[in-house]
C-alpha positions, 0 to 999 in steps of 0.5 A, spaced: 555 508 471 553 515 470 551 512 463 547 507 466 543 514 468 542 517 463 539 512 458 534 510 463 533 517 465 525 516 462 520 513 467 515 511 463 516 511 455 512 505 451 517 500 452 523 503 454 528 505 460 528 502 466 523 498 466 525 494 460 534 494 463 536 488 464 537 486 471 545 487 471 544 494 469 538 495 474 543 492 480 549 496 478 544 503 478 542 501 485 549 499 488 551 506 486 545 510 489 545 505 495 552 508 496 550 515 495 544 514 500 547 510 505 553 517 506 547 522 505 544 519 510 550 518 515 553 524 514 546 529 515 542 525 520 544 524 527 540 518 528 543 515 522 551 516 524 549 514 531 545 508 529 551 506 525 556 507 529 554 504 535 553 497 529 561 499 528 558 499 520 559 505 516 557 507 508 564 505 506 564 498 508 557 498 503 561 494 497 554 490 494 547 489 494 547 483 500 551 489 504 544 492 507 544 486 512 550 489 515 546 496 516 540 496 522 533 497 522 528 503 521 522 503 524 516 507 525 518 508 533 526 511 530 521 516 526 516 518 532 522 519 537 526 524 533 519 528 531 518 531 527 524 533 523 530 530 527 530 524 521 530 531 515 537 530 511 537 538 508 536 544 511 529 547 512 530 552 507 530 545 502 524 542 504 519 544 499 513 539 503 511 536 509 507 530 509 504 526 516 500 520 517 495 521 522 497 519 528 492 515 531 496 510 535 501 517 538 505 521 534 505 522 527 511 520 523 513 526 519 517 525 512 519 532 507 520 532 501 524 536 497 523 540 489 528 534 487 524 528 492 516 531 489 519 530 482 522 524 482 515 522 486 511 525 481 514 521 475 514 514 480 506 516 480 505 517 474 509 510 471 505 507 476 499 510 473 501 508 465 502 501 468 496 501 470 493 502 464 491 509 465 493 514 459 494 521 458 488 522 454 484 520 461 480 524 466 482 521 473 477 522 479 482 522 485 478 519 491 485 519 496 483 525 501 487 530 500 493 534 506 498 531 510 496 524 507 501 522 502 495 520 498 491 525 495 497 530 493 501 523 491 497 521 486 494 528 483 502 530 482 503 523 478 496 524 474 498 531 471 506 528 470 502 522 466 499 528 462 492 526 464 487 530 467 486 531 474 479 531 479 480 532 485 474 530 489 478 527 495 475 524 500 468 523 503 461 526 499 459 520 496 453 523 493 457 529 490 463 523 488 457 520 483 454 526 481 460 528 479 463 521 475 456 522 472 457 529 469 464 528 467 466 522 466 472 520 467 475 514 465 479 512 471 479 512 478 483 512 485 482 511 492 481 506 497 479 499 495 473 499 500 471 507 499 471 504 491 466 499 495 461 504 498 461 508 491 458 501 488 453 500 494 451 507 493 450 508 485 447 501 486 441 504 492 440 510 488 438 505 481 444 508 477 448 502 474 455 503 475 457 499 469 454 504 465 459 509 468 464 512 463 470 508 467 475 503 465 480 503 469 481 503 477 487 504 481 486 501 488 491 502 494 493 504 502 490 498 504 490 490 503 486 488 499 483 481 496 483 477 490 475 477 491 475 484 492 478 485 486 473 480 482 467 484 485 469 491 483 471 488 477 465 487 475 460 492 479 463 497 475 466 494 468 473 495 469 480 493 470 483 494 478 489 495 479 493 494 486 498 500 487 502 501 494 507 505 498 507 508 505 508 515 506 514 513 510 518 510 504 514 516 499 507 515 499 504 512 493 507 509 487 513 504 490 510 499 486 504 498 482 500 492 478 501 492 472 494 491 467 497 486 462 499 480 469 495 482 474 500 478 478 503 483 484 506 489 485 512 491 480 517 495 484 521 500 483 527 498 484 531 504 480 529 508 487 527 503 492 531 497 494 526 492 497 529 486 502 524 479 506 527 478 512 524 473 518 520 477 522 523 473 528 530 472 526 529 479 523 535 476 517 533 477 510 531 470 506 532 468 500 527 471 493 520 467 493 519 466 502 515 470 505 516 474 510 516 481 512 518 487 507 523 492 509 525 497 503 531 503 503 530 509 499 536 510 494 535 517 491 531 521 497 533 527 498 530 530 504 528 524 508 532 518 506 529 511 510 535 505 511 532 498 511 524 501 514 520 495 517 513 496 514 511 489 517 507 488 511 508 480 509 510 478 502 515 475 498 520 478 493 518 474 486 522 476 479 519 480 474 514 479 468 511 485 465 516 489 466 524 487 469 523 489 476 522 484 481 515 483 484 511 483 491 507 478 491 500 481 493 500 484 500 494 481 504 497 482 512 501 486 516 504 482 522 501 488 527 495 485 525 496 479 527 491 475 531 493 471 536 487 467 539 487 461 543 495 459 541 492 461 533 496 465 528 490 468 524 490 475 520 483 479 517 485 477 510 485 470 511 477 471 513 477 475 508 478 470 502 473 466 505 467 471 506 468 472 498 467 465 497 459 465 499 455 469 495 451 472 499 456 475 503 461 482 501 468 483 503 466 488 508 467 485 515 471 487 522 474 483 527 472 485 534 475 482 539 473 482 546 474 479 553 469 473 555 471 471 562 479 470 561 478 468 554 479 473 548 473 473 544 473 473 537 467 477 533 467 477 525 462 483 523 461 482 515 456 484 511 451 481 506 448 482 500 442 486 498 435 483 499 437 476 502 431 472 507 433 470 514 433 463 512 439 465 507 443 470 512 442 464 516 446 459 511 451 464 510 453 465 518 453 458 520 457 456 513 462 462 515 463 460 522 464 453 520 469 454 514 473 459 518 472 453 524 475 447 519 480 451 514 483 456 520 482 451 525 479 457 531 472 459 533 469 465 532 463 468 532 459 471 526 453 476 525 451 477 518 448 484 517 446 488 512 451 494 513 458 494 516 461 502 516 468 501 513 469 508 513 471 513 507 478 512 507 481 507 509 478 500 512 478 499 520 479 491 520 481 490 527 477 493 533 480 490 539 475 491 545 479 487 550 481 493 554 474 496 554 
């Protein structure tokens, strides 16, 4: 096993390491550091003894991978109860970082990092960002904010272990974001992919071609985004977009990236992370290829290790292509973001693939729900295209009610405007007033 370890203990060489093993080879390291995680967790985290214990598992029944299943669920609510350090596995004294999410919907969940867990997060980055397409020759503008958010300082960390230059503009300014793609032309770019959107808009409206820009590559994530959207920034910008994921619960970014040679999901990590698809109402794993929700254990955390965390993004698991790891198909949905309406599942991604069909509209758009009498209401807000007639936003208003009316089967209704605040980090969806 440890030999296993040592030859593939270089992340990201050309062709080489981990990326390439075979799957056998990738699935004995990940039994032997799921047994290790697994006793990390229970013998330093309360929580994790307890919610062991009272399942009637311990770490030593743990003998293979479909072992996990036996092992119960971590959620954002396990992390908001034991705030803020009750999940920590290390003594204080050990923890070299904190991050937090924001903490907009009650506590934040607070996650710690030791000098072991920011290297091994800094090379999963920075493997990310090779896969990418991004080289050590690059200068990369980072768009992430910056501070308890894992992505501004996740994605500077791994842009200086690839041995790229680092920009770190952060979030926000977008006039000074321009000014300075334009004096110091970085070669690729990171952020959001609807911040990436404002970027386009704005260079368009000052005259400034964004195709003409120095970039060639983008790497876009901390929020779902469309197959369309990624043909419109492909396009505005003349370069290729790639999907990068994590969850600062889990690590931040960099546990799976698309890789630019297939574009065809996010290649996990799966020397680090070991990703299940459960039934999100059965709550029982389900084979490779079905949808269902995503949940993903840590495997070499050392601070704060994460047991079978509930992200409740929808995916499915799919094998390898471009590298032997296992796939994610394209995460679109979240199921906290479900909307129910009138007895019909439906998620803002679905509007989404239609509204890039037309072209007249853009791929930024909210959902507003409201209450008309006892009957929710369902409002979608999408922006069009610069300089269209009252003739064409109103083609394209009565197109959108009636493709999402037909291939979704709810009415809704649609205002067509000329520009819809999305934000600079990431994108507001869902806007329930219902409550109001």
């Amino acid at each position: 096993m440890t030999a296993v370890f040592d030859i593939f203990s270089d992340h990201h060489g050309p062709q080489m390491g981990i990326e390439y093993a075979s799957r056998d080879e990738i699935i004995a390291l990940q039994t032997q550091r799921a047994k290790n995680e697994l006793r990390h967790a229970y013998y330093n985290v309360p929580h994790y003894k307890k919610a062991f214990d009272e399942v009637g598992v311990h770490p030593d029944d743990f003998r293979e991978l479909a072992d996990f299943a036996n092992y119960p669920f971590t959620d954002k609510e396990t992390l908001r109860t034991e705030y803020p350090f009750g999940m920590f596995a290390v003594d204080q004294r050990q923890v070299a970082r904190i991050h937090a999410s924001s903490g907009t919907t009650g506590r934040p969940t607070v996650v710690g990092y030791t000098q072991n867990d920011v290297k091994i997060w800094s090379e999963l980055v920075a493997r990310s960002l090779c896969a990418g397409g991004i080289r050590p020759s690059d200068k990369v503008q980072i768009t992430f904010g910056y501070g308890l958010f894992t992505g501004g300082l996740g994605a500077h960390y791994g842009v200086e272990q690839l041995g790229a230059t680092a920009i770190p503009t952060s979030g926000g300014q977008t006039e000074r974001q321009i000014q300075i793609m334009q004096d110091f032309q970085p070669d690729a770019i990171l952020g959001t992919p609807s911040y990436m959107l404002n970027l386009l808009d704005r260079m368009r409206k000052e005259g400034i071609d964004p195709r003409e820009s120095s970039l060639r590559a983008g790497v876009f994530g901390a929020e779902p985004w469309s197959e369309g959207m990624r043909r419109e920034l492909e396009a505005g910008f003349g370069i290729t977009a790639t999907d990068i994921y994590g969850l600062s619960e889990v690590m931040g970014p960099g546990v799976a990236q698309e890789c630019v040679e297939t574009k065809d999901g996010l290649t996990v990590w799966e020397d680090h992370f070991y990703p299940e698809i459960i039934d999100p109402q059965t709550l029982q794993p389900v084979p490779d290829g079905q949808f269902g929700e995503l949940v993903i254990s840590s495997l070499t955390k050392e601070a704060f290790p994460i047991i079978r965390y509930r992200t409740h993004d929808l995916t499915r698991i799919l094998p390898g292509t471009a590298r032997s790891m296992r796939r994610l198909d394209r995460i679109t949905a979240r199921n906290d973001d479900m909307i129910i309406l009138r007895g019909v599942n439906c998620f803002p991604s679905q509007f989404e693939e239609i509204i890039t069909e037309h072209p007249s509209l853009r791929p930024r758009y909210q959902c507003i729900l409201s209450k008309r009498g006892r009957m929710d209401h369902l409002e979608i807000i999408v922006e069009h295209k610069p300089e269209l007639s009252l003739a064409e936003i109103e083609d394209s208003t009565l197109w959108l009610r009636a493709q999402i009316k037909n291939r979704i089967g709810i009415t809704v209704g649609v205002d067509v405007v000329e520009s819809v605040d999305s934000g600079e980090g990431k994108a507001k969806r869902i806007i329930d007033k219902r409550g109001d």
